[in-house]
C-alpha positions, 0 to 999 in steps of 0.5 A: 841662124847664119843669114847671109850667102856664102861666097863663091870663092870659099868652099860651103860648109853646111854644119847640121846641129843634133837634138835639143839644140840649134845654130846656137850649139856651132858658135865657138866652133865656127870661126875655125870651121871658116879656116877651112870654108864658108860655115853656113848655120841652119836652124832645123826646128821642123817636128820630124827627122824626115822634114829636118831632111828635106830642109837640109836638102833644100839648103844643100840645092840653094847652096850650091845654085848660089855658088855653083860649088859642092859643099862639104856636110858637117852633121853632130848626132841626130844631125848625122843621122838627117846629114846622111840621109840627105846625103842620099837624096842630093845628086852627087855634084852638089856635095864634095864630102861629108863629115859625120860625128857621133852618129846614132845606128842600130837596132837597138838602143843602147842601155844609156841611150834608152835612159838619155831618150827617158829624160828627154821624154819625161822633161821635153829638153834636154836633162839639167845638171843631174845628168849633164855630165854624161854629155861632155869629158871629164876635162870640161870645165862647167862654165862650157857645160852650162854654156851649151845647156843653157841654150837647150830647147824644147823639141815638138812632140812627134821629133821627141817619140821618133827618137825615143823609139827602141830602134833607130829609124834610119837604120833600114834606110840604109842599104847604099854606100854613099858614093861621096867621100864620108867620115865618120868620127866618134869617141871612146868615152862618148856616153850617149852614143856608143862608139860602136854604133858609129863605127857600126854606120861607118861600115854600112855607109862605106865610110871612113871611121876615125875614134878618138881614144880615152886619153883626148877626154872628149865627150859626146857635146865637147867637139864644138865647145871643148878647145883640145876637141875642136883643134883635134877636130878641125885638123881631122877635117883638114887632113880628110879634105887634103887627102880626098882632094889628092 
């Protein structure tokens, strides 16, 4: 977990890991997120997504008391899902954009999301090499596949039934836009997270929505690990900025 405090004269970029994984998932992403600002780690390993909401809520309030500058929210699937959530309970001073990837939403789970919640359940980490495949492009060389599963880990008990549920609980929860500027980016052959439920999300937040197509071979776990994926990334993130700060 990143420990130390941000620096007042950087911009705070608080990155909000998904499932299965901690701080650890951002490693290689992180020195390029500091191109942009001050990356900040958070480890969320509370047993629920409501306490991994107050959590990033607390952060985002302790962040800025120590720098006295809005952050910029960065959040990967079931991050995102916590990411925007926070995002509804944090006054609008404190977060100056929010960048959301992969992002679950919708009534019903999709026919791989239900069998990637299945293993989950059966095995309480994420799946081994079986289906490993199904979570990065076909470009991915298989030492970063097995870099990023080998630091899985086990979830507690409650996290793992909320998101095997058959609908996504923060679904309902969603019925304001969220006034801070929000982008919301997904990928044409993301396999755990249809695209369509992010551009889905996009709409109902008010959000801008950007997916990537087929040819960038990026995968549902490729952004922070994947080099093409995090230079694709980072310049997406900047050009967001560049162009919100107008």
């Amino acid at each position: 977990m990143e420990n130390s405090k941000p620096s007042p004269q950087q911009t705070p970029i608080i990155l909000v890991h998904g499932f299965g994984v901690r701080s650890q998932f951002w490693r290689t992403f992180k020195p390029m997120v500091e191109l942009v600002g001050r990356a900040i780690t958070p480890d969320f390993h509370q047993p629920s997504i409501q306490m991994r909401v107050d959590a990033l809520v607390h952060t985002i309030h302790t962040t800025y008391e120590q720098t006295q500058k809005p952050c910029i929210l960065l959040g990967h699937s079931l991050g995102s899902v916590i990411t925007g959530l926070a995002a509804l309970q944090v006054p609008d001073h404190q977060i100056s954009h929010i960048i959301l990837l992969a992002v679950p939403f919708g009534k019903k789970k999709s026919r791989t999301s239900n069998r990637f919640v299945y293993w989950l359940i059966k095995h309480r980490l994420l799946p081994g090499f079986l289906i490993r495949n199904q979570f990065f492009g076909p470009s991915t060389p298989d030492r970063l596949k097995k870099e990023v599963f080998s630091h899985a880990v086990k979830e507690p008990a409650h996290l793992i039934e909320e998101v095997a549920q058959n609908t996504w609980s923060h679904t309902a929860q969603v019925s304001d836009k969220l006034s801070t500027p929000t982008l919301c980016i997904t990928s044409k052959i993301d396999h755990i997270v249809p695209w369509e439920q992010t551009m889905e999300y996009a709409q109902a937040i008010g959000a801008d929505f950007l997916c990537f197509e087929e040819s960038t071979g990026i995968g549902h776990d490729d952004y922070p690990v994947l080099p093409k994926a995090q230079s694709l990334l980072i310049q997406e993130i900047k050009k967001f900025i560049e162009y919100e700060e107008r």
